[in-house]
TORDREN-196845 format. One line per 8 residues: number of its first residue (from 1); their letters; for each residue x negated, y negated, z negated of N, C-alpha, C. Coordinates in steps of 0.02 Angstrom, whole numbers, plus 50000, padded with zeros to 5 digits. Layout:
<rs>
NUM> A> X:Y:Z:X:Y:Z:X:Y:Z  ...
</rs>
This chain:
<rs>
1> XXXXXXXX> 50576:48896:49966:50634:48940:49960:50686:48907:49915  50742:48951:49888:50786:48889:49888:50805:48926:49796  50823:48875:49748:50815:48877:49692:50879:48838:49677  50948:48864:49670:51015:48838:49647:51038:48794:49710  51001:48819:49757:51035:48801:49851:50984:48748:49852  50926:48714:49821:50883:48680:49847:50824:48696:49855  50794:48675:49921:50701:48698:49950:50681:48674:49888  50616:48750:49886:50569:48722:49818:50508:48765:49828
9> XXXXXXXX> 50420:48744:49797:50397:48758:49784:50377:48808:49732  50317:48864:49723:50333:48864:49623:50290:48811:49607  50267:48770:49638:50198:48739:49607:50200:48677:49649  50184:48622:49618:50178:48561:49659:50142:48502:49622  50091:48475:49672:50054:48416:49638:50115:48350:49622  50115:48350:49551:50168:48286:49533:50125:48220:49488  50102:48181:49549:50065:48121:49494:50003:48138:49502  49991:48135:49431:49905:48170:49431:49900:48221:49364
17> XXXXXXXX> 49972:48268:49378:49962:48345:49343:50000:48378:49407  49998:48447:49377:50020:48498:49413:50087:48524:49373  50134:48518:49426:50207:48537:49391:50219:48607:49423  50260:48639:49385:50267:48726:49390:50344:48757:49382  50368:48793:49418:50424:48826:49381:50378:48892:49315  50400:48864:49276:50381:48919:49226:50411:48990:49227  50388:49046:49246:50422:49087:49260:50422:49156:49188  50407:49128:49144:50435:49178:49080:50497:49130:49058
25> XXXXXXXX> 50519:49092:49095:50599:49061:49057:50649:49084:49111  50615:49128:49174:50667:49164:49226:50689:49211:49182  50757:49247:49220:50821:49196:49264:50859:49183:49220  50842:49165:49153:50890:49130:49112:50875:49071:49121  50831:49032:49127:50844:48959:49128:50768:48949:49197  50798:48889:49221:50733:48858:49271:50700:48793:49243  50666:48809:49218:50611:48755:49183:50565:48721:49213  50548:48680:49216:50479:48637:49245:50430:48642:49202
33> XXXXXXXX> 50386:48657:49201:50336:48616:49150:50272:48579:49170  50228:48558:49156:50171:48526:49170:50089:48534:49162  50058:48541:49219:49984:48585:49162:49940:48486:49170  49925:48450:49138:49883:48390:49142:49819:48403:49117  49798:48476:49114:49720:48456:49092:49689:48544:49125  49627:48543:49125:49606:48622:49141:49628:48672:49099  49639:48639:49042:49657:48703:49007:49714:48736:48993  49765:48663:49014:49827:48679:48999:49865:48736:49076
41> XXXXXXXX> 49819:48719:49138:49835:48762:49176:49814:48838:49193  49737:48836:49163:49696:48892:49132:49743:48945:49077  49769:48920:49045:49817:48950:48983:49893:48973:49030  49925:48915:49065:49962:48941:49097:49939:49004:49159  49892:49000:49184:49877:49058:49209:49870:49116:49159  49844:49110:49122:49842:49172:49063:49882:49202:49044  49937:49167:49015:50009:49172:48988:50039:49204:49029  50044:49170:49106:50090:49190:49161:50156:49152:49161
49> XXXXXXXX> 50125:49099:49142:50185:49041:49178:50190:49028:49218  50123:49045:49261:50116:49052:49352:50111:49112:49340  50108:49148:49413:50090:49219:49422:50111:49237:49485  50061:49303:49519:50056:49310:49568:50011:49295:49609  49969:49328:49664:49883:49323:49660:49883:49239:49673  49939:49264:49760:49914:49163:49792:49928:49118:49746  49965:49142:49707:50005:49076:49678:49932:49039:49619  49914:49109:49594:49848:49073:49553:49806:49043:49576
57> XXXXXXXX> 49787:49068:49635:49719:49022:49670:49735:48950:49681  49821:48945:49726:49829:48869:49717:49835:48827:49672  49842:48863:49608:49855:48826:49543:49768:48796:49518  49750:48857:49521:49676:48857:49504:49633:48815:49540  49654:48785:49613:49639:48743:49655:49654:48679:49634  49707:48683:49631:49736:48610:49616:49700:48567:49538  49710:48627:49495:49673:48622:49420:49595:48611:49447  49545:48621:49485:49487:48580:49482:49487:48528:49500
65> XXXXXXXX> 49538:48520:49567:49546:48441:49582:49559:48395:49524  49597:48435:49485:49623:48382:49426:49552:48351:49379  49520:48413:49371:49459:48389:49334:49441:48342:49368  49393:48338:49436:49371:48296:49468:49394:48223:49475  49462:48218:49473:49494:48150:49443:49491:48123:49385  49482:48191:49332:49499:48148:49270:49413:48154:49239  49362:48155:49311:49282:48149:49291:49272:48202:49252  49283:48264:49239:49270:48338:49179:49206:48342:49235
73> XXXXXXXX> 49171:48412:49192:49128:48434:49206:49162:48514:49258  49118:48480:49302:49179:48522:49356:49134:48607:49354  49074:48624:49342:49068:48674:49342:49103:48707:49268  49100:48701:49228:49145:48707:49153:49201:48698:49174  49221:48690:49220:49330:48696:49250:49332:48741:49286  49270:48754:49333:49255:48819:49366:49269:48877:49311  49232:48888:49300:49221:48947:49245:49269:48953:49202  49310:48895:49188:49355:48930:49115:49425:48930:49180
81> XXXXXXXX> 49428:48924:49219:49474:48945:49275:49449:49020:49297  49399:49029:49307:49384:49098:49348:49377:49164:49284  49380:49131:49230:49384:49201:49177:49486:49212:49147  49518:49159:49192:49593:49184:49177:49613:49256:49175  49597:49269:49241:49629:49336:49274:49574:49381:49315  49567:49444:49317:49506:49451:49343:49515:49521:49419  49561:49508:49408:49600:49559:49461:49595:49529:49533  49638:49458:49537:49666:49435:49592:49614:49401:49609
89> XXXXXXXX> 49609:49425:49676:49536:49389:49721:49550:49321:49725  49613:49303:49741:49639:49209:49770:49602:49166:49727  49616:49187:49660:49595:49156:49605:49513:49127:49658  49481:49159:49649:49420:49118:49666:49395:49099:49728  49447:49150:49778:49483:49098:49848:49485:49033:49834  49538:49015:49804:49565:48943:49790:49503:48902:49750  49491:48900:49700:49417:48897:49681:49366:48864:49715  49362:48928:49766:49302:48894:49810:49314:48840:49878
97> XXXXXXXX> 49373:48851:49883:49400:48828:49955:49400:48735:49897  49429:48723:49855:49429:48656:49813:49328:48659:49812  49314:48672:49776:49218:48680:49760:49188:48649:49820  49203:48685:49897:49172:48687:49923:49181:48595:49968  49232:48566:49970:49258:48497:49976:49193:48450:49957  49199:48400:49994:49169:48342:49959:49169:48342:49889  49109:48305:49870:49128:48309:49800:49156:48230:49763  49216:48214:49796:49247:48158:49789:49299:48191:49761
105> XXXXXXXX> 49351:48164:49720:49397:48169:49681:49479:48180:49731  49475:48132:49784:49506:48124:49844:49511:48176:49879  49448:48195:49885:49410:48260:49941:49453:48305:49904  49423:48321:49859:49451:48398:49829:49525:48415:49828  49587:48343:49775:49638:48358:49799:49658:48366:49870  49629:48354:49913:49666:48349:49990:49648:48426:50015  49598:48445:49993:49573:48522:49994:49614:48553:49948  49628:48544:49898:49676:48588:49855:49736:48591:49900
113> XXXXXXXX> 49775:48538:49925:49815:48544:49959:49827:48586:50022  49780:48560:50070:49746:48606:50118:49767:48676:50114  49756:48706:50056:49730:48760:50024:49806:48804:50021  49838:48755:49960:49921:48761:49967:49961:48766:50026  49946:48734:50075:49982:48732:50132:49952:48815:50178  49897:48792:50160:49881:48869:50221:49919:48933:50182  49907:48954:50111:49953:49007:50098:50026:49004:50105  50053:48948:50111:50122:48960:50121:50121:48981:50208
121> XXXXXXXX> 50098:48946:50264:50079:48949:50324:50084:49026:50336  50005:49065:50291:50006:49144:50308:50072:49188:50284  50094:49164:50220:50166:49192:50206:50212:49183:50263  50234:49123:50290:50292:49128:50339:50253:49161:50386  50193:49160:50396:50170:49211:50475:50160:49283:50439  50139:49310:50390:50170:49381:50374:50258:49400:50371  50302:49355:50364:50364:49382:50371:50390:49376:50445  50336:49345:50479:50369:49353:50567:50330:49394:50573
129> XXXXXXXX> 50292:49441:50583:50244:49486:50594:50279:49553:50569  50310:49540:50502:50341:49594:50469:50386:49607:50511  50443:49580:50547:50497:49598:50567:50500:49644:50618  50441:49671:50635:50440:49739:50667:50437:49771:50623  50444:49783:50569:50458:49825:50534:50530:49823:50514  50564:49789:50520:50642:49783:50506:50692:49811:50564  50749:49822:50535:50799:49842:50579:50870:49825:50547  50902:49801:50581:50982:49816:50525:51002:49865:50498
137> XXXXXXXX> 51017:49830:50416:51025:49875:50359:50973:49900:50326  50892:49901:50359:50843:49944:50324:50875:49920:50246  50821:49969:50195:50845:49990:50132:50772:49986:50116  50757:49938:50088:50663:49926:50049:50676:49942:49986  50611:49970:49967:50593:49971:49909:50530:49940:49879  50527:49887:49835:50469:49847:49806:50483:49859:49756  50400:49831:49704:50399:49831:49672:50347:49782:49626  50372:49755:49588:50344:49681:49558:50380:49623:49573
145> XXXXXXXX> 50347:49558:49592:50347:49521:49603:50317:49489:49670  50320:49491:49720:50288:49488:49766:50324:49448:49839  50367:49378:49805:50417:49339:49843:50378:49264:49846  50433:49224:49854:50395:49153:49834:50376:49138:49792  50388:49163:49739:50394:49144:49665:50292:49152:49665  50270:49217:49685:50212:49219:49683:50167:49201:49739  50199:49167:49801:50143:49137:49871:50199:49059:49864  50205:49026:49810:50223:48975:49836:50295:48950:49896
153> XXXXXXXX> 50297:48990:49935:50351:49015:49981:50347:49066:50020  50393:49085:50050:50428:49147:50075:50399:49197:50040  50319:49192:50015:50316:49291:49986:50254:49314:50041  50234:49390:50000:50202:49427:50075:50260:49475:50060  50256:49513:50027:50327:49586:50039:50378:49564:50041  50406:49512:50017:50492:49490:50026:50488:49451:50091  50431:49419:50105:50444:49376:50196:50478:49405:50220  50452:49466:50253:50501:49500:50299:50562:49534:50310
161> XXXXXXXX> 50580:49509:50221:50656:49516:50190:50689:49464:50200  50652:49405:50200:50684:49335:50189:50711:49328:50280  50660:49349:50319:50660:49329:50359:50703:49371:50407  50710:49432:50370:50786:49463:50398:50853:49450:50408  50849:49444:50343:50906:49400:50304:50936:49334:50349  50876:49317:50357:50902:49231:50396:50912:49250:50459  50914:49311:50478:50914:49335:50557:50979:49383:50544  50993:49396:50497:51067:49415:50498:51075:49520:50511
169> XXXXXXXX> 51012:49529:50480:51003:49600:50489:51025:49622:50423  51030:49593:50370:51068:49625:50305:51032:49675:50263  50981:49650:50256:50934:49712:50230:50947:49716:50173  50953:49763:50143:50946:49791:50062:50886:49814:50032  50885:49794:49974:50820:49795:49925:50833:49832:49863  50785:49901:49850:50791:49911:49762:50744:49890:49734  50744:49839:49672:50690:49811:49650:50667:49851:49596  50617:49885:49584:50600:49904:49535:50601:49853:49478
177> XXXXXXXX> 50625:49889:49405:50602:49869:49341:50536:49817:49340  50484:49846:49351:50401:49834:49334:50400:49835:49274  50409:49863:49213:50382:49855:49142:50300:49865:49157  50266:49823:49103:50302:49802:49027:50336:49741:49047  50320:49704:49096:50319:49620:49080:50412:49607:49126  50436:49665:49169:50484:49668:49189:50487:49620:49273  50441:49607:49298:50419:49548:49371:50494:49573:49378  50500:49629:49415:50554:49648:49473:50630:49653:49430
185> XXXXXXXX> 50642:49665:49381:50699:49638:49346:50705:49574:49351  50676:49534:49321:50669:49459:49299:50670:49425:49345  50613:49448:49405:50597:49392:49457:50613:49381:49507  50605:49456:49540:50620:49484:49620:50698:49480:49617  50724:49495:49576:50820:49506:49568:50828:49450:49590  50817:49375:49546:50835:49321:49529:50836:49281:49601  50758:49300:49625:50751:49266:49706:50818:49287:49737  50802:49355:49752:50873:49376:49796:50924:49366:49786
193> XXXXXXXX> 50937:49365:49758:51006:49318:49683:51006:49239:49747  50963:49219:49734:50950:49143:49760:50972:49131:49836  50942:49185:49858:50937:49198:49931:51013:49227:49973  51046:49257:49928:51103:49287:49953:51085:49359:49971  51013:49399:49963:51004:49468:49993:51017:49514:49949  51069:49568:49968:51085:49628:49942:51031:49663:49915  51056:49661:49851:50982:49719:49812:51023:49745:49746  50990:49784:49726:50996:49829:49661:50923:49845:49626
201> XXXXXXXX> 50937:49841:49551:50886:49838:49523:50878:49927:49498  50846:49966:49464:50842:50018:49463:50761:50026:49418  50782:50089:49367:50719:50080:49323:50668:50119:49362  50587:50076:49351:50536:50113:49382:50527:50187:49387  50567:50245:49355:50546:50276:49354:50618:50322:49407  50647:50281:49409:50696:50315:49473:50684:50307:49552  50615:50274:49542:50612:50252:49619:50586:50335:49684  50560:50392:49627:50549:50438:49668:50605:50479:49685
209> XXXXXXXX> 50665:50473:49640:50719:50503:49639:50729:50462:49726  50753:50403:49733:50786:50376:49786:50748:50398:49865  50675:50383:49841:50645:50416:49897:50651:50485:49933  50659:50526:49877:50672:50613:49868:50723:50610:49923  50791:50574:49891:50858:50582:49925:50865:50551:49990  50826:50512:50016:50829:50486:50081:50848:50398:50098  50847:50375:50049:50885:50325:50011:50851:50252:50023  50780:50267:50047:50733:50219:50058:50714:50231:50131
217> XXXXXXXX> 50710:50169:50185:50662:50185:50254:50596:50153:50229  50585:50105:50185:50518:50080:50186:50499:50061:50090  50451:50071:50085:50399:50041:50046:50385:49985:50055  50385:49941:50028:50332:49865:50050:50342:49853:49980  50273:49833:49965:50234:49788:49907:50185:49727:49929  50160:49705:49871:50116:49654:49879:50041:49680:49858  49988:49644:49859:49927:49654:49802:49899:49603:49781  49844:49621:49755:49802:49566:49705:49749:49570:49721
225> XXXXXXXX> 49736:49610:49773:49629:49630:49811:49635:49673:49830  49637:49672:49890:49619:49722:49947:49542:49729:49969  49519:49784:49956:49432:49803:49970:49423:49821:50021  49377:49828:50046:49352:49829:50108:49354:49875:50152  49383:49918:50115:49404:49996:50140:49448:50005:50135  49529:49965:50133:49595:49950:50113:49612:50006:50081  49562:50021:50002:49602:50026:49956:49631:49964:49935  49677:49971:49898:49704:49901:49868:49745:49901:49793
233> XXXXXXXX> 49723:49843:49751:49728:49849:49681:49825:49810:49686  49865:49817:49657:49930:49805:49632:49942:49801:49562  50013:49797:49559:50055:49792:49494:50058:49852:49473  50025:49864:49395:50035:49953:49377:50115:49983:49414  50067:50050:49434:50135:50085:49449:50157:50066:49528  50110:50053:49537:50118:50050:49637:50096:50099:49651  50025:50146:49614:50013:50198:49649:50050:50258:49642  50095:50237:49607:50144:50304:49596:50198:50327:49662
241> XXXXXXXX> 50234:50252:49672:50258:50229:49732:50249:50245:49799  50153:50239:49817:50137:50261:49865:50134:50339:49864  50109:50372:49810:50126:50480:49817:50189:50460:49842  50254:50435:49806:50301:50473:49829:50320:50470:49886  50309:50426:49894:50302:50395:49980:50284:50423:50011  50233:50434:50017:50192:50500:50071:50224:50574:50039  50230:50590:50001:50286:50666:49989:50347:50658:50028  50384:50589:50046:50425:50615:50065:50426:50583:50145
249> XXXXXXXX> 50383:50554:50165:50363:50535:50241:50402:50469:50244  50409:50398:50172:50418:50354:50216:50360:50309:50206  50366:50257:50266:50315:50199:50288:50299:50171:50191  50235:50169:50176:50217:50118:50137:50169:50080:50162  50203:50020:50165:50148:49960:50182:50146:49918:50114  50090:49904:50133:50061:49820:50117:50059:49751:50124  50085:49718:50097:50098:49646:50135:50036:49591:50088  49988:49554:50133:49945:49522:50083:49913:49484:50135
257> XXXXXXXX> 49886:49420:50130:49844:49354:50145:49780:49372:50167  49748:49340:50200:49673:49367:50218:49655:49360:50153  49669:49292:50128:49668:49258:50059:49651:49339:49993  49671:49363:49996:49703:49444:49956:49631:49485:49977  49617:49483:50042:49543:49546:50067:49505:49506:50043  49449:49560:50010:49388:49549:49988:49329:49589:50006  49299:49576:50080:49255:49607:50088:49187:49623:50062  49178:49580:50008:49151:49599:49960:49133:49630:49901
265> XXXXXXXX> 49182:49696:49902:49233:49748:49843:49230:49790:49917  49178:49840:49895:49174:49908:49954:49240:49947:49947  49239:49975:49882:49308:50015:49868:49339:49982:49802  49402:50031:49809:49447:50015:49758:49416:50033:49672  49366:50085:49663:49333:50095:49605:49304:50038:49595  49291:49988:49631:49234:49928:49608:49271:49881:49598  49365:49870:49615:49416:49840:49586:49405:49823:49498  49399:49753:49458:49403:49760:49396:49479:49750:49379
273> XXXXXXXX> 49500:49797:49330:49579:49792:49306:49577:49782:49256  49603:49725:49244:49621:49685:49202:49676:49736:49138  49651:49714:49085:49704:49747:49032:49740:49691:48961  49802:49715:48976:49829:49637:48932:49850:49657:48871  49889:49621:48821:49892:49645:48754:49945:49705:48747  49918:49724:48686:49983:49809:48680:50046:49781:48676  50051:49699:48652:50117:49683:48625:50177:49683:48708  50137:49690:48756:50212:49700:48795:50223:49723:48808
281> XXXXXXXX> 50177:49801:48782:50194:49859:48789:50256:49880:48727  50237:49849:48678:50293:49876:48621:50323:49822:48580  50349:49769:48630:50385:49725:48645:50449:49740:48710  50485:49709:48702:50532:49676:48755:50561:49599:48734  50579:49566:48793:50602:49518:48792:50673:49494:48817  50702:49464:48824:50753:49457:48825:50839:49412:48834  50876:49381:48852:50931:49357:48840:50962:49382:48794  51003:49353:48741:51058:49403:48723:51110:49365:48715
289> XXXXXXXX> 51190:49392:48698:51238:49360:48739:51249:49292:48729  51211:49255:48656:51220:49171:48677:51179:49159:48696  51137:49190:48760:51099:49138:48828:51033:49130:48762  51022:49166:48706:50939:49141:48692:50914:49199:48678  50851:49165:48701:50787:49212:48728:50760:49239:48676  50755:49326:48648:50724:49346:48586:50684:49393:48625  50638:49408:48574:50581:49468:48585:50586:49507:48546  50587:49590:48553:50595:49619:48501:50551:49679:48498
297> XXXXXXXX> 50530:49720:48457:50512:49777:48447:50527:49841:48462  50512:49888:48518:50531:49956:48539:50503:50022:48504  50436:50010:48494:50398:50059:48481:50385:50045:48378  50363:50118:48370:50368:50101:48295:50301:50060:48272  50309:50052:48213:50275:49999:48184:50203:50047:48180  50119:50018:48184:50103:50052:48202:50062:50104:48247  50110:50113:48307:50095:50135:48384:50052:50105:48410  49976:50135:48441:49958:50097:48475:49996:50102:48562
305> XXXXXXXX> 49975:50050:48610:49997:50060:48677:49916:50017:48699  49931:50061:48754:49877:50017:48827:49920:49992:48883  49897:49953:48904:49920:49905:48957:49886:49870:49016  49850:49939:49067:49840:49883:49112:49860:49858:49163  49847:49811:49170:49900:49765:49218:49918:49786:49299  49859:49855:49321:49841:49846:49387:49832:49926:49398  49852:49959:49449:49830:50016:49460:49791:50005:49560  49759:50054:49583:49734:50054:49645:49756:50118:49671
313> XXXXXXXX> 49795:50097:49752:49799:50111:49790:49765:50144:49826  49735:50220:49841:49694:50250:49890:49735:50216:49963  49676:50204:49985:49679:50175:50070:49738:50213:50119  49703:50308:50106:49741:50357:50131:49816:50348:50124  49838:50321:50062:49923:50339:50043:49950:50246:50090  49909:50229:50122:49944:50164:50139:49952:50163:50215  50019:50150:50257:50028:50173:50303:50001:50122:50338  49990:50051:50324:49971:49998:50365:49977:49920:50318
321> XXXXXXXX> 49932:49887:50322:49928:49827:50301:49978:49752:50354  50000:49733:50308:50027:49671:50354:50003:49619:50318  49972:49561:50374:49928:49515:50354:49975:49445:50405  49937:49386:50385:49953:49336:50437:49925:49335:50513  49891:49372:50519:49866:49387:50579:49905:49483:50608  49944:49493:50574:49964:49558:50626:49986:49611:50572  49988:49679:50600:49982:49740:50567:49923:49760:50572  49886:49806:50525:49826:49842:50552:49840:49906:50511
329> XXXXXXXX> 49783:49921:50522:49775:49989:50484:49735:49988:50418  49762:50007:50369:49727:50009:50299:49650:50055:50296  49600:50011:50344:49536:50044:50352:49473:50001:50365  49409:49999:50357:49363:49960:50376:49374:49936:50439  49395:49976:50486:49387:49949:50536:49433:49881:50582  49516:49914:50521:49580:49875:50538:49567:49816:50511  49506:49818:50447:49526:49762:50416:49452:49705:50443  49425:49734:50454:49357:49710:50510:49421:49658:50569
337> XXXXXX> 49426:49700:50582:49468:49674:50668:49500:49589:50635  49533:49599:50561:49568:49544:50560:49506:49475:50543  49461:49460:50556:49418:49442:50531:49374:49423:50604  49388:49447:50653:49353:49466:50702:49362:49362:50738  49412:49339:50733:49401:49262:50761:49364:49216:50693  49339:49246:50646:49311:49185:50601:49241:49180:50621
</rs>
């Protein structure tokens, strides 16, 4: 996707490290940085200098290959990779799809790659798939981060934005806020910003107002693990999204990778959600008007806050899953079917 009018990755093997757009220096500045060892990309997953499910697994992919070159102890790269994040299934997608390679140094990067290429692959085939869901002018509503920034390219919920867009249907987007960490301010804006697509940002907590008024035809989000019974785990504050959605009768879908289903997670209760520090709960971050980046204090000195990163989706409130293989239905059986040529 395109980053100051040039094609770009967020993530790319450079040499023998892994180079990144760092995305806590969005959209004030576009940074590169570098992960050259397991840990340094392990930490960047932590931090969320990457972020976004696919985007971790390929990072997390690429980061064992790296071990394997630089001779580490590759089960010890396993493991301090797979305790980053504990939400997003890709993570150990990517993981295993590198693991499972020869165990040549060669092997694995070409599998890491592999790996990279197929999620961008299912992203552009979820935003052609999506476009039955589009029409000129639709009016989406997302929420998070859920573009290239987090599949590497095109996205699963923004594909079929991107791919409007380039078809000249003019779609409009309200991006939710997402506090604490702000994805859909910060991130989702910035893409579309990039892209040329009409959007407006709007605080999370106005998004039932717009629905109420008629203001939205669709829902589309992303996730982080879809269970086997398409409940599905998200960015806190998706399941709020989906009630209002169904209160007021529009489409909420799902946009996510086979990569994303985990038929191994019966339901969404067996989802683990991840919980991150109180500080970004009673924190904000920031530009201020000379272009530097401060963090500051909201809540009093003090306060505790909770923060977790992830709420779940009942199956029922989801009108349909969009995958690289089709639409289905958010159910054992829809999500069986996609699975049905492996």
């Amino acid at each position: 996707m395109r980053v100051q009018g040039r094609d770009t990755r967020a993530c790319w093997w450079d040499g023998d490290a892994i180079a990144f757009l760092d995305q806590r220096a969005l959209p004030a500045r576009v940074e590169v940085a570098w992960a050259r060892s397991v840990e340094e990309a392990a930490r960047a997953i932590e931090d969320m200098a990457v972020r976004g499910a696919p985007l971790i697994g390929v990072v997390a992919g690429y980061a064992l290959a790296l071990a394997a070159r630089r001779g580490g102890d590759l089960t010890a790269a396993y493991d301090r990779l797979a305790r980053t994040r504990p939400t997003a299934i890709n993570l150990w997608t990517g993981l295993n799809a590198v693991r499972s390679a020869a165990p040549g140094a060669d092997d694995m990067l070409a599998a890491a790659r592999a790996f990279d290429d197929a999620e961008v692959a299912a992203a552009e085939a979820i935003g052609t798939h999506g476009m039955a869901l589009m029409r000129p002018g639709i009016r989406v509503l997302t929420h998070c981060n859920a573009g290239w920034l987090a599949v590497q390219d095109w996205g699963t919920a923004l594909a079929p934005v991107y791919k409007a867009a380039r078809a000249g249907l003019a779609p409009f987007v309200f991006v939710g806020e997402t506090r604490p960490r702000l994805q859909g301010a910060r991130l989702t804006a910035w893409e579309l910003a990039q892209e040329g697509v009409a959007h407006t940002v709007i605080a999370d907590n106005a998004a039932a107002h717009f629905l109420q008024r008629g203001e939205v035809d669709l829902v589309l989000t992303g996730a982080d693990r879809v269970a086997a019974n398409g409940d599905a785990a998200n960015k806190i504050g998706t399941y709020t999204r989906a009630l209002a959605a169904k209160a007021h009768g529009v489409p909420f879908v799902i946009a996510a990778p086979l990569s994303t289903i985990d038929r191994a997670t019966p339901d969404g209760a067996a989802i683990p959600i991840e919980e991150r520090g109180a500080e970004e709960v009673t924190h904000v971050e920031g530009v201020d008007e000379q272009g530097v980046l401060r963090r500051v204090r909201v809540t009093p000195e003090g306060s505790a806050a909770r923060n977790p990163g992830f709420d779940v989706t009942p199956a029922a409130l989801v009108t349909s899953l969009l995958t690289e293989r089709g639409i289905v239905r958010a159910s054992r059986e829809g999500i069986a079917s996609l699975f049905e040529r492996d």
